[in-house]
N, C-alpha and C positions, 0 to 999 in steps of 0.2 A: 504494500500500500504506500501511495505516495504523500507526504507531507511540507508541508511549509509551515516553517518554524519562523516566526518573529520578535527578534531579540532588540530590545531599546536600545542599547548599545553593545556593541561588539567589540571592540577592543577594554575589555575590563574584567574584570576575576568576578564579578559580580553573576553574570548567567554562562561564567566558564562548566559548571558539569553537563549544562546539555551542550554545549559548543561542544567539550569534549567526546559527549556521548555519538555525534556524530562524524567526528573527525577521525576518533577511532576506532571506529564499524560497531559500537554497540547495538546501537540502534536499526544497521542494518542488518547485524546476526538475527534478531528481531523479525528479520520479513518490512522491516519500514525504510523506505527509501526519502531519508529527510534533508530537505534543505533548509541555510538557517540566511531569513531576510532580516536584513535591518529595519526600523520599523520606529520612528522618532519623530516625538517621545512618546510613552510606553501607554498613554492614553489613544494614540494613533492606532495602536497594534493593536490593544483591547479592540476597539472599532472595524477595524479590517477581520480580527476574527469575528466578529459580528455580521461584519458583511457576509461571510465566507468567501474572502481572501488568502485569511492563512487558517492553518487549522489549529495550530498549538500558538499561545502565548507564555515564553519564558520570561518573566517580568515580575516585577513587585506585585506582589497576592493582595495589597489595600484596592488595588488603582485597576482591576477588575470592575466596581462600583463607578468607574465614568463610561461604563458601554451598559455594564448590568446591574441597573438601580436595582438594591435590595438583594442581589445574589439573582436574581432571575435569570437562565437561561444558562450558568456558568457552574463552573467546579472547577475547585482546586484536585489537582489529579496527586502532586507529591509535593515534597520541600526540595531547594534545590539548595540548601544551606538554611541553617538557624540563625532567627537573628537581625535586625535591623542593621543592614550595612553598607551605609554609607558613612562619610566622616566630613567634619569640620576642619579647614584648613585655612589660617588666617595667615596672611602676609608674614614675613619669620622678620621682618622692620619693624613690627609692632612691638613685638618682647611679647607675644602673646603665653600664656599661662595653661597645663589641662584644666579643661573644666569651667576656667575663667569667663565667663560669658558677656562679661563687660566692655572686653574687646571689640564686640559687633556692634558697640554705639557709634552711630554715625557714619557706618562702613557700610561699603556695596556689596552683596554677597551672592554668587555666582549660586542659582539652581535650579535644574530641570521643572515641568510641570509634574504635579503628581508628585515628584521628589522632595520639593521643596514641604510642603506638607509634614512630612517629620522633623525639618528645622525649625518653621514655625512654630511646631508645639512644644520641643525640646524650650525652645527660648522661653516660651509663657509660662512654662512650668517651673524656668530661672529665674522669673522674677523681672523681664526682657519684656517691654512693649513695645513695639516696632512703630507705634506714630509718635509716640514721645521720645523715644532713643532715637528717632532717625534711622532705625535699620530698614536697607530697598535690598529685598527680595526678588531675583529675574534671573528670567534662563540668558546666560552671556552669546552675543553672536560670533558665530563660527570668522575667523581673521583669513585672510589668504594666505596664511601655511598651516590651518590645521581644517581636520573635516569636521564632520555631526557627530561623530563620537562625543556626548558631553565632559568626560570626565579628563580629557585629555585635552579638550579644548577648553575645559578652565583652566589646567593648570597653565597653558599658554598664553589663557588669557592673564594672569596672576602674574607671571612674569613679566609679561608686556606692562602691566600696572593698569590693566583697563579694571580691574578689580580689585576691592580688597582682602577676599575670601569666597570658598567655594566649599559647597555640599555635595558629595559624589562620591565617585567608586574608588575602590581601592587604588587602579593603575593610576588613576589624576593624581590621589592625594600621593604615591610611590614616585610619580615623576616632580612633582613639586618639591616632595623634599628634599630627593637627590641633587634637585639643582639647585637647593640649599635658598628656593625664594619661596616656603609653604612649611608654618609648622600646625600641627597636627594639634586642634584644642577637643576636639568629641571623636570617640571614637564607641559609642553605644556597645558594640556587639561585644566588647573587651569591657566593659564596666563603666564607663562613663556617662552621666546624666543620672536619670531618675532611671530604678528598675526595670518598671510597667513600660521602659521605653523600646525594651529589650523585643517587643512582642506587637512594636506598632506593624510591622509590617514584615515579611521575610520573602525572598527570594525563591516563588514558586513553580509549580507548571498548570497552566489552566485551560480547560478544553468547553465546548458549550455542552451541553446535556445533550444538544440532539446529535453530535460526534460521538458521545460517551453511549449512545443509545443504539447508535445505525453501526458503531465500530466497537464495542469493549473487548477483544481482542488484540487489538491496536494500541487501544489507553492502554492496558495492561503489559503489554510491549513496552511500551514507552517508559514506564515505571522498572519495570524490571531491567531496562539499557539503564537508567540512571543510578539505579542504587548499585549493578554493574562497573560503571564508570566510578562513583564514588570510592570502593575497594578495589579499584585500579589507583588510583592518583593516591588513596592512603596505602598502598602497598610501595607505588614508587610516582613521586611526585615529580619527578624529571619528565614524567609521562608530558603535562602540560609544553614542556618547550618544544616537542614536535606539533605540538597543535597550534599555541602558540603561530613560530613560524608560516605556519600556512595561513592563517586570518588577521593576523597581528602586523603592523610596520617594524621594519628592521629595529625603530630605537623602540619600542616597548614590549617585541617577543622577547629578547634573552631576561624581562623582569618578570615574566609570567610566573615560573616555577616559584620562587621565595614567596610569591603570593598566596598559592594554591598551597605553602608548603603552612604559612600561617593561619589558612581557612581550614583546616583537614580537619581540625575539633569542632567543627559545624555542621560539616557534610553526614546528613544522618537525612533520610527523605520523608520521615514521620512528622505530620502535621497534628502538634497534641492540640488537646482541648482547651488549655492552658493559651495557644498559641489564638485560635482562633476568637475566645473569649475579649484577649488582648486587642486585636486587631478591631473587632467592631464597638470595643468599647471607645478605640482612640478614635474611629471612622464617627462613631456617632459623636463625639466631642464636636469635632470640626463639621456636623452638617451634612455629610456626606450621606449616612446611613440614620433610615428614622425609626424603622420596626427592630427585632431583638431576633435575628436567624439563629437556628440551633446549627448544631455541629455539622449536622448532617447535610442542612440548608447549603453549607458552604461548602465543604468537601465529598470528594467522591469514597465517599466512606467503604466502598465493596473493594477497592483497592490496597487499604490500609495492613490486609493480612503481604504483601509484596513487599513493603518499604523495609521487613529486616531480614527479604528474604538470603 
């Protein structure tokens, strides 16, 4: 069966286990013949799988809710990592502090649609009001040397100084630091911020009900290539720099591996109760979600026996 796979971004460790799943024939030992579209930002993809466009969306599990108000018509199928993750990267001229969140007074800070969404709350829940502090919130535009990739093109843009901080993937916040112009103030998935932050949103796989209905076969493939792929990359995480290489530009393939080597305590494809609790509690904070879905509502629960197969 043939697939199309829509990743928000592609150059970033963030929706790396399904890149990988397809780069290194998981998914095709499977019987799935997938390709993986870009698809930006990750509210676009949602939509396009809507349309039927693409059929899989790898993307943040909150941001399903801008194509299918209330969970209608969708499911989360597995986790593609635990964990809200994205980070905070303030200018490294500031002196900025972990944690410190005073830093973002009066700063511009670089982030996607949908993404930005757990900066804003992160902030309010520090005591941060964005009309009185002066923090501007916005996806930064692509310069003529970088592409749509966001997290790579903030930290270009960080450098350039068209910013003073960006919210994004892990490769942004890796190339910023190295070039020693981005230091690292949230880092959620590692302990930073409030808890309950740990659970706004994680890095899923979601299909609509009527693919999980006309195909379970397929879904169930799908799952079984990922948690596959998963005890590949933690048995040997060098795995990533061939895959890398092939999807990746020259300067941020050889940073894949060290990335993938520090996610490996996340990769686990079990979507707990715990997780999804989290998620619509933070989705109803902000408006997003107004009725109370059970567990079920959201995830493809007949899959669940697969994630520690």
């Amino acid at each position: 069966m043939k697939l199309k796979i829509a990743v928000p971004d592609l150059i970033s460790n963030s929706y790396f286990p399904v890149e990988a799943a397809v780069e290194l024939g998981f998914l095709r030992a499977e019987g799935l013949d997938a390709s993986l579209e870009l698809v930006f930002p990750v509210s676009k993809a949602y939509e396009a799988m809507r349309e039927g466009q693409v059929d899989i969306v790898a993307g943040s599990a909150h941001s399903a809710l801008s194509a299918f108000p209330e969970w209608r018509g969708v499911k989360l199928l597995c986790a593609q990592a635990q964990g809200m993750y994205w980070f905070l990267v303030m200018r490294s001229d500031l002196g900025a502090k972990r944690n410190a969140l005073t830093v973002v007074k009066g700063r511009r800070i670089a982030a996607a649609p949908w993404v930005e969404m757990g900066l804003r709350r992160l902030l309010h829940e520090g005591g941060i009001d964005l009309e009185r502090d002066n923090v501007k919130i916005a996806p930064v535009a692509p310069s003529a040397t970088t592409g749509i990739n966001f997290g790579v093109t903030a930290a270009k843009a960080l450098e350039e100084g068209r910013i003073d901080g960006f919210w994004a993937n892990g490769m942004g916040t890796e190339v910023a630091v190295r070039r020693g112009v981005g230091t690292v103030v949230l880092d959620v998935r590692r302990g930073d911020g409030p808890p309950k932050a740990f659970h706004y949103t994680l890095a899923a796989v979601a299909a609509t009900e009527a693919l999980i209905e006309r195909s379970p076969d397929a879904a169930a493939g799908f799952v079984r290539a990922l948690v596959k792929t998963h005890k590949a990359l933690k048995q040997d995480y060098t795995l990533a720099t061939s895959v890398g290489e092939k999807l990746f530009p020259p300067s941020e393939a050889p940073l894949i591996a060290e990335l993938i080597r520090r996610d490996l305590p996340y990769y686990d494809a079990t979507i707990s109760e715990e997780s999804v609790r989290g998620m619509n509690a933070f989705t109803r904070e902000l408006g997003l979600l107004r009725g109370d879905p059970q567990y079920a509502d959201v995830v493809a629960t007949q899959f669940a026996p697969l994630w520690a197969a």
